[in-house]
N, CA, C and O atoms as a GROMACS GRO file, in nm:
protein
  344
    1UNK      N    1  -3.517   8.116   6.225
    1UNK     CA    2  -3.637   8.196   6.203
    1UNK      C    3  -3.594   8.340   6.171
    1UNK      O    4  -3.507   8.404   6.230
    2UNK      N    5  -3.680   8.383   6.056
    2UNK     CA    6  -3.634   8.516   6.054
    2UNK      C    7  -3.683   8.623   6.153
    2UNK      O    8  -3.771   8.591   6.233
    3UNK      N    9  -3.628   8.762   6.153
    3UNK     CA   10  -3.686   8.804   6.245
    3UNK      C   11  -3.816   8.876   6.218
    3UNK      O   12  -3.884   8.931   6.305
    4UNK      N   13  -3.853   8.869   6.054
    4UNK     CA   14  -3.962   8.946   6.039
    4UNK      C   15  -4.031   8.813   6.102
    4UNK      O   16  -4.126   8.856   6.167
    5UNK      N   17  -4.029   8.698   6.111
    5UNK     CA   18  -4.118   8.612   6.131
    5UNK      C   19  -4.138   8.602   6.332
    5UNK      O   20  -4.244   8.572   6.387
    6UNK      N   21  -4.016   8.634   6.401
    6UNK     CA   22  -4.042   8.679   6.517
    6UNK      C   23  -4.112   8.826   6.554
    6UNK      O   24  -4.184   8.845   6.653
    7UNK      N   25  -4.085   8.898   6.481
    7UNK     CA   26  -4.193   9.049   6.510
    7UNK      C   27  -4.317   8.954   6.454
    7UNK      O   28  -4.398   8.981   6.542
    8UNK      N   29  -4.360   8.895   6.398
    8UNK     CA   30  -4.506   8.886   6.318
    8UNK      C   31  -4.588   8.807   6.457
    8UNK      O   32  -4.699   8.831   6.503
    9UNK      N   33  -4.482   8.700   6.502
    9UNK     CA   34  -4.572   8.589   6.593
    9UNK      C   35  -4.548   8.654   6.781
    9UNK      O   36  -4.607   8.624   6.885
   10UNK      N   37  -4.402   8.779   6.745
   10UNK     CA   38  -4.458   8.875   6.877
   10UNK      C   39  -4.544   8.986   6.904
   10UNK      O   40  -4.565   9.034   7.016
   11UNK      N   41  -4.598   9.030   6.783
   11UNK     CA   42  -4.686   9.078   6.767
   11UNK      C   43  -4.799   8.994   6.820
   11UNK      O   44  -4.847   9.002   6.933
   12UNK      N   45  -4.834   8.916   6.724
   12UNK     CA   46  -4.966   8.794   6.759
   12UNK      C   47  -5.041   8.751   6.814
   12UNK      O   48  -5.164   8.745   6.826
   13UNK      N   49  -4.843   8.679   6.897
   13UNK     CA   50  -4.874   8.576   7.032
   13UNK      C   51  -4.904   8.643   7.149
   13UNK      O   52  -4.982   8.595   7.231
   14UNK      N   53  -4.836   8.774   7.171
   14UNK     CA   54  -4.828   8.833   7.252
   14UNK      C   55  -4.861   8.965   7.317
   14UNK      O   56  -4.928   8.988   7.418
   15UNK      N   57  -4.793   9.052   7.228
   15UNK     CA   58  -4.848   9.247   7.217
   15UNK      C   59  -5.021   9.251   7.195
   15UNK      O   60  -5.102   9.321   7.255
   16UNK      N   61  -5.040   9.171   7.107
   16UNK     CA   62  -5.178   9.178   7.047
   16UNK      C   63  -5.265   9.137   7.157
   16UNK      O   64  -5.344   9.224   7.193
   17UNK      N   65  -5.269   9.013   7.226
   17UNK     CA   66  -5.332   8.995   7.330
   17UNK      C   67  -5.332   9.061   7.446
   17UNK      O   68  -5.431   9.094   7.512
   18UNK      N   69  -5.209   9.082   7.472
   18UNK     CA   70  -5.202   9.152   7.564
   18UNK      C   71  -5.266   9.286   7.620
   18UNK      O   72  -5.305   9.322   7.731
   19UNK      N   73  -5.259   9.360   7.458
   19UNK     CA   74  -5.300   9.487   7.445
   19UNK      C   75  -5.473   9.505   7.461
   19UNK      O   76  -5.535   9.601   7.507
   20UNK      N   77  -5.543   9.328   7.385
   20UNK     CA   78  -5.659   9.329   7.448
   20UNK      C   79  -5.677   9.322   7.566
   20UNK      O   80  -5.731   9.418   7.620
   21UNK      N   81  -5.633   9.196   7.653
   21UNK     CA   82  -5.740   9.179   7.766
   21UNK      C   83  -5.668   9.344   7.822
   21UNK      O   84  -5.739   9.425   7.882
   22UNK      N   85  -5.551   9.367   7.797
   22UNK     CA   86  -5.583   9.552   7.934
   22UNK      C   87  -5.659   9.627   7.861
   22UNK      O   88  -5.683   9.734   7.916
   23UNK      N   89  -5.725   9.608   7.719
   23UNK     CA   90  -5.888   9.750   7.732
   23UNK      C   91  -5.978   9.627   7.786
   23UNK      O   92  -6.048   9.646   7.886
   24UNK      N   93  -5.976   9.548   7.745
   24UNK     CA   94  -6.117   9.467   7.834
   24UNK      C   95  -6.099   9.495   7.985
   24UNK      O   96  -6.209   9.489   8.039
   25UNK      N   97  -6.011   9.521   8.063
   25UNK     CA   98  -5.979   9.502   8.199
   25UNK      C   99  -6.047   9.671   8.207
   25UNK      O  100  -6.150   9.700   8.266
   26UNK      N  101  -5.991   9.733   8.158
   26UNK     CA  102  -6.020   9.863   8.157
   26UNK      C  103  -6.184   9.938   8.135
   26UNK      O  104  -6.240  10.030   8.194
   27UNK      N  105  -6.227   9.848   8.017
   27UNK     CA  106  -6.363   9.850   8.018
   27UNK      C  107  -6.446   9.778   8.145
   27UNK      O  108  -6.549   9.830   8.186
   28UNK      N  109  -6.395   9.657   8.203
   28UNK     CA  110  -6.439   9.636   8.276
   28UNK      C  111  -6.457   9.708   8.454
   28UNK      O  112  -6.526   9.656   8.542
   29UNK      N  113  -6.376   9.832   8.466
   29UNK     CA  114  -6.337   9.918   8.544
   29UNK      C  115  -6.402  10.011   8.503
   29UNK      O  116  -6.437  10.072   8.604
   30UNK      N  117  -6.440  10.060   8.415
   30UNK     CA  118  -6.492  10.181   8.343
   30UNK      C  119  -6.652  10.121   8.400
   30UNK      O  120  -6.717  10.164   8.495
   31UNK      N  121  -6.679  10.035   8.329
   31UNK     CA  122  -6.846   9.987   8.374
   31UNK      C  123  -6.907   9.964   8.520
   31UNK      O  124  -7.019   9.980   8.568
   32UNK      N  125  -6.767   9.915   8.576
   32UNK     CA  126  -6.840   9.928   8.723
   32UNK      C  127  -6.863  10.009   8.807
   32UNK      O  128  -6.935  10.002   8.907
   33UNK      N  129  -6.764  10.142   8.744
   33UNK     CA  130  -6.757  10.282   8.854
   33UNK      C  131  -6.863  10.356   8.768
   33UNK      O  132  -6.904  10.464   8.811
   34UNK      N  133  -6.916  10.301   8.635
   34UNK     CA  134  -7.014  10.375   8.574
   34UNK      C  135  -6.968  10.504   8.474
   34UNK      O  136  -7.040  10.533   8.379
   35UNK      N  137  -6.885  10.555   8.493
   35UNK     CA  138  -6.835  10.679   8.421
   35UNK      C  139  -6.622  10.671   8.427
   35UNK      O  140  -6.521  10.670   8.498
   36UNK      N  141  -6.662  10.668   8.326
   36UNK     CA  142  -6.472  10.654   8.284
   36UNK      C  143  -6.422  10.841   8.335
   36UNK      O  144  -6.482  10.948   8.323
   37UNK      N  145  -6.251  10.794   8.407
   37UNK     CA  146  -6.243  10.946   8.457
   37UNK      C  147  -6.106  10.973   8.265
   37UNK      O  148  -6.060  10.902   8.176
   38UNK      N  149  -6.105  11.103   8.304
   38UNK     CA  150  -6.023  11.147   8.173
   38UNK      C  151  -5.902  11.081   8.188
   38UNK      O  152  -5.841  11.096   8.082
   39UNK      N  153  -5.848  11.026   8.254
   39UNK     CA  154  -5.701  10.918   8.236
   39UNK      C  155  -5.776  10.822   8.148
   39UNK      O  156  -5.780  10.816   8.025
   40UNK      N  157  -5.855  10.725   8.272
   40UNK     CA  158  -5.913  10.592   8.189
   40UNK      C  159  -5.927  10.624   8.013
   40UNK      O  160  -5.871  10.549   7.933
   41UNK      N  161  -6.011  10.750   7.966
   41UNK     CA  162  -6.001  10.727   7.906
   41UNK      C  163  -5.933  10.769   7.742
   41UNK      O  164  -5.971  10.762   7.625
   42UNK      N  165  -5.810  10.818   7.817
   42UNK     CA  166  -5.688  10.881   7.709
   42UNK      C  167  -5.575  10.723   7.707
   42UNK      O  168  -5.494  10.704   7.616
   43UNK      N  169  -5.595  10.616   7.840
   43UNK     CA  170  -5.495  10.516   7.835
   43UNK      C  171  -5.600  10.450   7.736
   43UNK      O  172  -5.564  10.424   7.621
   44UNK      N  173  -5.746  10.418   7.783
   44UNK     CA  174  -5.804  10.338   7.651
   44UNK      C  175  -5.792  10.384   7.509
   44UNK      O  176  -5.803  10.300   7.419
   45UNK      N  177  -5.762  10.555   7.470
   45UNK     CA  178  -5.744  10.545   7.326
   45UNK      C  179  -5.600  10.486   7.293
   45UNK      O  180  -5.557  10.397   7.219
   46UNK      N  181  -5.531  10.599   7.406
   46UNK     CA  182  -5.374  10.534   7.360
   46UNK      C  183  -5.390  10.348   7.353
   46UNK      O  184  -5.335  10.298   7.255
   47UNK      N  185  -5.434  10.284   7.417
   47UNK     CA  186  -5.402  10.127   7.371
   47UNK      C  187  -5.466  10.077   7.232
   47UNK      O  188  -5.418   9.992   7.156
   48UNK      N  189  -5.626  10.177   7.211
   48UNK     CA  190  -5.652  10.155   7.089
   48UNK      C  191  -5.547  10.168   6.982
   48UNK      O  192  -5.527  10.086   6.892
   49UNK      N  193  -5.471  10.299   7.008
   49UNK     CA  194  -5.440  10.335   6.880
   49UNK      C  195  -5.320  10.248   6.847
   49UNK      O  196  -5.290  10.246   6.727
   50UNK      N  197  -5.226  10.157   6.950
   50UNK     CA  198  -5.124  10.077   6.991
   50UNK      C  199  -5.172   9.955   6.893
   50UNK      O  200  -5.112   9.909   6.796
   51UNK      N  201  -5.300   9.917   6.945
   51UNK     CA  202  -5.361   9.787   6.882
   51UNK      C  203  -5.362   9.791   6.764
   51UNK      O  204  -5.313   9.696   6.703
   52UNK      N  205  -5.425   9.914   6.687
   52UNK     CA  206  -5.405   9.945   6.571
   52UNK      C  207  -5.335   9.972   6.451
   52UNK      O  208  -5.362   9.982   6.332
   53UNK      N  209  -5.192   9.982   6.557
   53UNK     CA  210  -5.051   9.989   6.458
   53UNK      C  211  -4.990   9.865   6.471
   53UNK      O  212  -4.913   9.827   6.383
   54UNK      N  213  -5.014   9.793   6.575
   54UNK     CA  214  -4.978   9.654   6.594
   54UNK      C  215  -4.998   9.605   6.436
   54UNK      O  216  -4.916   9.578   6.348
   55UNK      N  217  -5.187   9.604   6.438
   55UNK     CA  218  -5.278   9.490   6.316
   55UNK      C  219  -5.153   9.559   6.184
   55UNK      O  220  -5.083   9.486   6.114
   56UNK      N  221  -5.153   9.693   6.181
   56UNK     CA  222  -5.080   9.747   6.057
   56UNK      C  223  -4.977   9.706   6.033
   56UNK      O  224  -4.945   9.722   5.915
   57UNK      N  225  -4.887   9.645   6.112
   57UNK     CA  226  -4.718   9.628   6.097
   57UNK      C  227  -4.767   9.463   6.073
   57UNK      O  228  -4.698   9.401   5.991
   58UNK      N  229  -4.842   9.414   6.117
   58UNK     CA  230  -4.873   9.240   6.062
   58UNK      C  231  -4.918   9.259   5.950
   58UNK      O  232  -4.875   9.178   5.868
   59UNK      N  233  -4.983   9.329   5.914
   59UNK     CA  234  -5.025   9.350   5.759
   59UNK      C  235  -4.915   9.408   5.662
   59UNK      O  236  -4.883   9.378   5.547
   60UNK      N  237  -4.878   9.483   5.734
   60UNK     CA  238  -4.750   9.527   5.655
   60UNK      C  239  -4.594   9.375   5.620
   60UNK      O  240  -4.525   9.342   5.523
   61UNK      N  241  -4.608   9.334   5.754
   61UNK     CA  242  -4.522   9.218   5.722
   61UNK      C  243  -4.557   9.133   5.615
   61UNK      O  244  -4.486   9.127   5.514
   62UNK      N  245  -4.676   9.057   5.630
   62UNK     CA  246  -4.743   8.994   5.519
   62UNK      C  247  -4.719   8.981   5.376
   62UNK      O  248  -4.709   8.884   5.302
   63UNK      N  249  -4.710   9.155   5.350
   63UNK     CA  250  -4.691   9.177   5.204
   63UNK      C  251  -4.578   9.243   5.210
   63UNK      O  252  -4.558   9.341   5.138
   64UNK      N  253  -4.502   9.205   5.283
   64UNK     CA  254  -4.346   9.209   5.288
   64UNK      C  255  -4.291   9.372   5.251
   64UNK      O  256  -4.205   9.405   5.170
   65UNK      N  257  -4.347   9.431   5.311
   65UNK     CA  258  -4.388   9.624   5.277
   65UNK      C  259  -4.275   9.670   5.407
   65UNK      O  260  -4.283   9.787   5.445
   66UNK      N  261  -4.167   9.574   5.477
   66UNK     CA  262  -4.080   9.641   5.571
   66UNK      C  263  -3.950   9.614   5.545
   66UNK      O  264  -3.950   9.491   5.540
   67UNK      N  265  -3.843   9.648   5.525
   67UNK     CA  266  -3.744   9.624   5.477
   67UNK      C  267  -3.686   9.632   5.626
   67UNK      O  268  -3.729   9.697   5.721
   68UNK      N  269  -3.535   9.514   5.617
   68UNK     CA  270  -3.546   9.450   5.708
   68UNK      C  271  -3.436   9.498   5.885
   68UNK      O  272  -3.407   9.451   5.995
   69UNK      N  273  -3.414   9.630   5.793
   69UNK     CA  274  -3.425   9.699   5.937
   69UNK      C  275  -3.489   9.798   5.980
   69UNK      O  276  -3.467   9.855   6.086
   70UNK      N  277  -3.585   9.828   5.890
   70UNK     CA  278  -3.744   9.840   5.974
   70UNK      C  279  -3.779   9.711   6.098
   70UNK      O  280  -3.798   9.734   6.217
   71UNK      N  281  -3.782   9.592   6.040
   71UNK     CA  282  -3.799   9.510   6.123
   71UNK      C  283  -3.754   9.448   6.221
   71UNK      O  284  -3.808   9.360   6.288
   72UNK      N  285  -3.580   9.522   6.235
   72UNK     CA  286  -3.472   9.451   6.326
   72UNK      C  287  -3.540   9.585   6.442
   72UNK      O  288  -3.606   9.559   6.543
   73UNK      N  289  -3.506   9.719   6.398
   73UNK     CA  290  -3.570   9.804   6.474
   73UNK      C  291  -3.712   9.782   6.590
   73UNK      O  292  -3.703   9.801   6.712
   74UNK      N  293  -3.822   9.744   6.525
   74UNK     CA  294  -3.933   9.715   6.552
   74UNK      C  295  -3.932   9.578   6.688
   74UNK      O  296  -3.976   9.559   6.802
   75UNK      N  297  -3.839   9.496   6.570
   75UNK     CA  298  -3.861   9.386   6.723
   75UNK      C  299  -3.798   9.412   6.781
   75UNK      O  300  -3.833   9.362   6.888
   76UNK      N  301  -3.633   9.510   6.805
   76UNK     CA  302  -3.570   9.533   6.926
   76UNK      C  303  -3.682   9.601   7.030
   76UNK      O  304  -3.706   9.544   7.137
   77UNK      N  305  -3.745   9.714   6.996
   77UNK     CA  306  -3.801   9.826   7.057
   77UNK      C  307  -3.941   9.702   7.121
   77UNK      O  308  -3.984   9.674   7.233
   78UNK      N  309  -3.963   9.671   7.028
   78UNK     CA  310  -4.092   9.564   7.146
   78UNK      C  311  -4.045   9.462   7.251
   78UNK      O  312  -4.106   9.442   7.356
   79UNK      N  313  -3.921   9.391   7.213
   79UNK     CA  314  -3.869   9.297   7.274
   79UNK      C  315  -3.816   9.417   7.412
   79UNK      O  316  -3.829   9.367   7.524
   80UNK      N  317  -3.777   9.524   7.409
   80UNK     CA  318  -3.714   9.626   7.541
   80UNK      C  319  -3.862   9.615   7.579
   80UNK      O  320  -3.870   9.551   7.684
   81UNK      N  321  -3.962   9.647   7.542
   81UNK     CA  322  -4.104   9.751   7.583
   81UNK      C  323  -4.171   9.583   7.733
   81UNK      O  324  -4.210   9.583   7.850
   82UNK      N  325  -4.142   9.461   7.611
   82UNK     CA  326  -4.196   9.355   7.674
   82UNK      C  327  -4.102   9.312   7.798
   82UNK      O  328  -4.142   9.259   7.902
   83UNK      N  329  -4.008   9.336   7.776
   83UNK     CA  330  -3.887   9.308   7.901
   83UNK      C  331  -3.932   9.398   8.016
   83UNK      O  332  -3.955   9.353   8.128
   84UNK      N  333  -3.947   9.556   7.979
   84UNK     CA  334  -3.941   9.652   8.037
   84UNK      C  335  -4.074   9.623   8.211
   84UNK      O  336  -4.069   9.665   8.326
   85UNK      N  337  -4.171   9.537   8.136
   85UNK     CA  338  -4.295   9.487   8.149
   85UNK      C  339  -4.296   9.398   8.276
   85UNK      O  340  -4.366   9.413   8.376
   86UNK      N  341  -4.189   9.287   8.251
   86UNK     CA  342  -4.212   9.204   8.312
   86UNK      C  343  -4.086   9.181   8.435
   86UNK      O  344  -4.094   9.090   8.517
   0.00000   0.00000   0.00000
């Protein structure tokens, strides 16, 4: 497998979801205390804006717009971030 094809399906399978359910978790914390405090909600943009470069680098893979140590880069630094994690 190549590795643009492992950044694409760790993106996907994993970062991408992930990155949802913690704003859903977050929204769901935000709604019950009624008023988000200024952390809550600088971590909810920062994950937006995370989610958002995620969708971009799958789109970018797609049309093959990363040359391929852009992409050795990319999945090292997520593969540390996801390790770092767990």
């Amino acid at each position: 497998m190549r590795n643009a094809d492992k950044l694409k399906n760790l993106l996907e399978l994993e970062i991408i979801p992930d990155l949802e359910a913690a704003i859903d978790a977050l929204f769901e914390a935000i709604d019950k205390s009624k008023n988000a405090s200024k952390a809550q909600k600088e971590d909810l943009e920062e994950m937006r804006e995370m989610r958002t470069e995620c969708f971009a680098i799958v789109e970018e893979l797609g049309r093959n717009e990363l040359d391929d140590e852009e992409v050795d880069e990319l999945l090292a630094e997520l593969v540390d971030m996801k390790t770092e994690e767990e």
